[in-house]
C-alpha positions in Angstrom: 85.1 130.8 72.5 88.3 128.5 72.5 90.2 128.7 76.3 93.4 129.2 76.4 95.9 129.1 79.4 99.2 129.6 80.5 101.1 128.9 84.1 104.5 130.8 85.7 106.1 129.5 88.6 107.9 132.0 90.5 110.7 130.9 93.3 110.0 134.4 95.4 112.7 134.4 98.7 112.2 137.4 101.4 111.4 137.7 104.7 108.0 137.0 106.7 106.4 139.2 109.2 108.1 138.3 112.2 111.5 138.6 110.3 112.4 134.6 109.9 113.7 134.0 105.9 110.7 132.9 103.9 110.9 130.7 100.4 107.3 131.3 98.6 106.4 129.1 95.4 103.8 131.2 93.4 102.5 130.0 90.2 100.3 132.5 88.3 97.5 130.5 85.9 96.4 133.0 83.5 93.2 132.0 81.2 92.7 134.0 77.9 88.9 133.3 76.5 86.8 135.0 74.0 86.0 138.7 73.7 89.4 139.3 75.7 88.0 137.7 78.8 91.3 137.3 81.3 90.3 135.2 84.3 93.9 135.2 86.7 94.3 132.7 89.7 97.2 132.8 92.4 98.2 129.6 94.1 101.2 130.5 96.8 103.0 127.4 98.9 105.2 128.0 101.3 108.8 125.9 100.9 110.4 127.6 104.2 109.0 124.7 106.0 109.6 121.9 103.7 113.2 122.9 103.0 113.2 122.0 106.8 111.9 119.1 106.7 114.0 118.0 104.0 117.3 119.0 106.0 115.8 117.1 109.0 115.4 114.2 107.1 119.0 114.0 106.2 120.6 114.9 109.2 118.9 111.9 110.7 119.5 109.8 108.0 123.3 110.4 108.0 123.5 110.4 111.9 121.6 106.8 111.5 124.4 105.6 109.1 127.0 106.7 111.2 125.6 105.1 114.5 124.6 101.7 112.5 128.5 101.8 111.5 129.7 102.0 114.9 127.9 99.8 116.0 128.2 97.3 113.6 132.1 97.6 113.5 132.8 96.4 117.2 130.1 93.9 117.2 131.7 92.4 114.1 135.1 92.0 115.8 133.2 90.4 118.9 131.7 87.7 116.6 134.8 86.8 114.9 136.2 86.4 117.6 134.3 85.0 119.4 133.6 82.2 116.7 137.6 81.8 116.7 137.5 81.3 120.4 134.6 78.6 120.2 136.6 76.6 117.6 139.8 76.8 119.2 141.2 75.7 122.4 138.4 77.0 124.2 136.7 74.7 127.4 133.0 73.6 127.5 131.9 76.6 129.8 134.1 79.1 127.5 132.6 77.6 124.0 129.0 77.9 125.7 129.5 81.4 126.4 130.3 81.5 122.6 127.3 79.9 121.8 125.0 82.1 123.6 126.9 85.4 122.1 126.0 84.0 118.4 122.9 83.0 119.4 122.6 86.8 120.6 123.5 88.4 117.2 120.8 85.7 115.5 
């Protein structure tokens, strides 16, 4: 009366009923018992909308890459120089103004 069981995991692709592409994981448990008792269990999950999701997620992690770098690139060159300016020949007003745009970045 041992139990025995085995699982396949199918990738299926086609297209669902209102015609969008479809990706389908099915995985097939089959269950072999004693006196040739088969007992077969279907579990489908849909990956159409997690591939998606996935693609979302790296389109806005590459377009939030990009916009940090150009942003950070400018503002970079405005505190270098800025710090330059404060250290220089600068006046009081001019090396204030300097102050408040490091204490910005802070």
């Amino acid at each position: 009366s041992g139990l025995t069981s085995n699982a396949v995991e199918v990738t299926l692709c086609g297209g669902a009923q209102d015609g969008r592409p479809m990706r389908m994981l099915l995985t097939l448990i089959v269950q072999l018992g004693g006196d040739e008792e088969r007992t077969i269990t279907a579990i489908g999950q849909d990956l159409t909308e997690l591939s998606a999701m996935k693609a979302m997620q790296e389109r806005k992690a590459r377009f939030t890459a990009v916009l940090g770098h150009e942003l950070r690139s400018p503002l970079h060159g405005i505190m270098g120089l800025s710090g330059s300016m404060a250290e220089g020949t600068a006046n009081a007003m001019q090396k204030r103004q300097c102050g408040m745009i490091k204490g910005c970045a802070a």
